[in-house]
C-alpha positions in Angstrom: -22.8 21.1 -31.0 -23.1 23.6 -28.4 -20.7 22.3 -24.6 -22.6 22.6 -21.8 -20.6 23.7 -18.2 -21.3 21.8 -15.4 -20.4 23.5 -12.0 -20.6 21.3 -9.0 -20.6 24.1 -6.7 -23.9 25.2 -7.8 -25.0 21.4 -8.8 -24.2 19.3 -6.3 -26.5 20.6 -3.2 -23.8 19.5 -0.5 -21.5 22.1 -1.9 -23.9 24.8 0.3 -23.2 25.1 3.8 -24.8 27.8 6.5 -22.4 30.2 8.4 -23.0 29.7 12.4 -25.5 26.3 12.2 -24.8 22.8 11.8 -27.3 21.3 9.4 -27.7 17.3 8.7 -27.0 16.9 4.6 -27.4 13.8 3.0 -24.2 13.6 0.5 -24.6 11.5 -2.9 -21.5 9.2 -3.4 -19.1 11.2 -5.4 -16.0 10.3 -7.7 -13.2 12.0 -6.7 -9.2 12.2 -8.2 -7.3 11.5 -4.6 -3.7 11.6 -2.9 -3.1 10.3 0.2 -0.7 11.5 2.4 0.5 13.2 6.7 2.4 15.6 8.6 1.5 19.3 8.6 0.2 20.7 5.3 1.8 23.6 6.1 5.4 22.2 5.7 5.1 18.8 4.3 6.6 18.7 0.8 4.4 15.2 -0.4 1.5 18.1 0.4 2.7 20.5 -2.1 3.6 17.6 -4.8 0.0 16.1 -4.2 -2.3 19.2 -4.5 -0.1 20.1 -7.7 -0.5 16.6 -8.9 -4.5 16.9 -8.4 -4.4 19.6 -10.1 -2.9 19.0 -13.0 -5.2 15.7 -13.5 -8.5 17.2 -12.9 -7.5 19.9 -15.9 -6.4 17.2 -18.2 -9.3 15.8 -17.6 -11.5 18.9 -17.8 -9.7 19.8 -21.5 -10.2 16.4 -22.4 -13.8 15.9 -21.9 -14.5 18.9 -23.8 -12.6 17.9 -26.8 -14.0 14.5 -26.5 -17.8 14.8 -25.4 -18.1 18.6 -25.8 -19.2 18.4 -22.0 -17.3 21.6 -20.5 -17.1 21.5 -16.2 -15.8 23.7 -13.7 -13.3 22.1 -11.6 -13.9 21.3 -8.5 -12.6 22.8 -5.1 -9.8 21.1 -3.5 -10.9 18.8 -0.2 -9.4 16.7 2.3 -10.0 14.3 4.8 -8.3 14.1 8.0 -7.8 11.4 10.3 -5.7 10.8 13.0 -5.4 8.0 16.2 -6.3 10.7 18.5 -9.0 13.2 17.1 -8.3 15.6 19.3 -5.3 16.6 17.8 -7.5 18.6 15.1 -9.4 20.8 18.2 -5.4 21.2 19.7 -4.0 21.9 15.9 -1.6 19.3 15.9 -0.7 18.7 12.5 2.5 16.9 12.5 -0.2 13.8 14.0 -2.6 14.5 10.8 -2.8 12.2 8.1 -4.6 12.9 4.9 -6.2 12.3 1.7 -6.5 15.3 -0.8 -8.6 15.1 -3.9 -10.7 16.9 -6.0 -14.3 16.0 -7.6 -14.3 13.7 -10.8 -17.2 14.2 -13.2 -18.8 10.4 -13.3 -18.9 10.8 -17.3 -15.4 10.5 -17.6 -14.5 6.8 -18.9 -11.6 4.9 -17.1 -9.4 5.6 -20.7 -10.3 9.4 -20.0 -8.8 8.8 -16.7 -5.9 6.7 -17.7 -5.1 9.8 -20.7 -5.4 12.6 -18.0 -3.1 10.8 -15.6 -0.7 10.5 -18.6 -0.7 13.8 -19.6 -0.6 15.0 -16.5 2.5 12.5 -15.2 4.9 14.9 -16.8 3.9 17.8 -14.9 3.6 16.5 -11.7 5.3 13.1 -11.0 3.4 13.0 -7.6 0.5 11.4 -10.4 1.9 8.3 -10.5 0.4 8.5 -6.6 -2.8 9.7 -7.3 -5.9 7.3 -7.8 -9.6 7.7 -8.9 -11.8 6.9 -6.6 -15.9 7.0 -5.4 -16.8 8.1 -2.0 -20.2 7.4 -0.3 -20.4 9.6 3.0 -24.0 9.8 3.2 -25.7 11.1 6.7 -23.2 14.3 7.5 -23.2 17.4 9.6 -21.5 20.1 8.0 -21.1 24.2 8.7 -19.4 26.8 6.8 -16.5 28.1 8.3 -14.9 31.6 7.5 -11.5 32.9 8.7 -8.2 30.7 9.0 -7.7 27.1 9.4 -6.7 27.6 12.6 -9.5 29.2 13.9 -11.6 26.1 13.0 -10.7 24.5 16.7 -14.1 26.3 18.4 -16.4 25.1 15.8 -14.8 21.4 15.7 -15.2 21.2 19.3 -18.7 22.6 19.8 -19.5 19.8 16.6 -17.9 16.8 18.4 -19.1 17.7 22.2 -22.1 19.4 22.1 -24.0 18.9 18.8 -23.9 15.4 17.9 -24.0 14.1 21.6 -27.4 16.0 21.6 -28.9 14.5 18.6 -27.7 10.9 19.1 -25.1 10.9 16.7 -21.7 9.0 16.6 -18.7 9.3 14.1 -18.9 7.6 10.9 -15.9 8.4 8.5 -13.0 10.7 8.0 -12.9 15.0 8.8 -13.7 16.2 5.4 -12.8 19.9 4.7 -14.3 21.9 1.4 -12.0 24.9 0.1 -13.2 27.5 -1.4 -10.5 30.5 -1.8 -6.5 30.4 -2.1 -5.1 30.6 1.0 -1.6 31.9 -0.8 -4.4 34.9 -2.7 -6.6 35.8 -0.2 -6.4 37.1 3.5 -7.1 34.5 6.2 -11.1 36.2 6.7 -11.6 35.9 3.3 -11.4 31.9 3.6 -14.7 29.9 3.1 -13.9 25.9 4.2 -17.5 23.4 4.1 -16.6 21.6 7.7 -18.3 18.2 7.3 -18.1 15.0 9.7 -19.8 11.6 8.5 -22.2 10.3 11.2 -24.6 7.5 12.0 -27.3 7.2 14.7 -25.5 6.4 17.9 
């Protein structure tokens, strides 16, 4: 039997964002591998030990379900969501205040055994596994935009998104910061990033 490769990139419209506009998505709930986690990504070893630790899942995983099923995926782009008590600290760049939880997309096919097999093969790897939990997301109503250039250039566009765009069309917060990555920051030049900037909202 022929496997089939399931990208969620291309799948999964939310995965699109537009350059310069903030556009209201609807986001299906979504299964994700996660890692919580704070202090500045930058520096922050339990950062380091949890992205390696997602990764390492979500390929077990991957290998797994295509011995298994014979369903082949892409894996997913890393994301996080952000939160700290005083938002502002993400317009000002204040990371040692950020708290976060990193995870990467699950395919919903997997079983909780194909879970439970790709966390054990993957514990050796990465001990910051025995952290990491499978978990389904519902965000629904969002705005989101497409960033390009550094992380720390995101400060305009965050600001313009919390003081002028949702104030203007009613809207009020209604979840976690959630950041898409697409690139390697330690492969590619800071322009070169792409990063899906998406804030959960409801109508204030």
């Amino acid at each position: 039997m022929a496997t089939t490769k399931f990208d969620p990139k291309r799948e999964i419209p939310s995965y699109t964002a537009a350059h310069g506009a903030f556009d209201l998505v609807e986001v299906p709930p979504l299964r994700y591998a996660m890692v919580d986690g704070e202090g500045d990504p930058n520096t922050a070893p339990e950062y380091t030990a949890a992205v390696e630790a997602l990764y390492a899942v979500s390929y077990a995983a991957k290998f797994q379900s295509k011995r298994e099923l014979e369903r082949d995926y892409v894996v997913g782009p890393l994301e996080g969501l952000w939160s700290a008590a005083d938002p502002s600290v993400f317009v000002t760049r204040e990371k040692s205040a950020w708290s976060w939880t990193m995870m990467i997309w699950q395919p919903d096919w997997l079983t909780p055994g194909m879970q439970q097999a790709a966390l054990a093969k993957a514990l050796a790897k990465a001990p910051a596994v025995a952290r990491l939990r499978f978990e389904t997301l519902t965000e629904g109503l969002c705005v989101q935009t497409l960033h390009r250039g550094a992380y720390d250039d995101e400060g305009p566009t965050l600001a313009r998104l919390h003081d002028e765009f949702m104030p203007a069309q009613g809207l009020r917060f209604n979840g976690r910061h959630h950041e898409v990555y697409f690139g390697d920051p330690r492969r590619s030049a800071p322009e070169k990033l792409r990063t899906i900037l998406r804030q959960p909202v409801a109508r204030a």
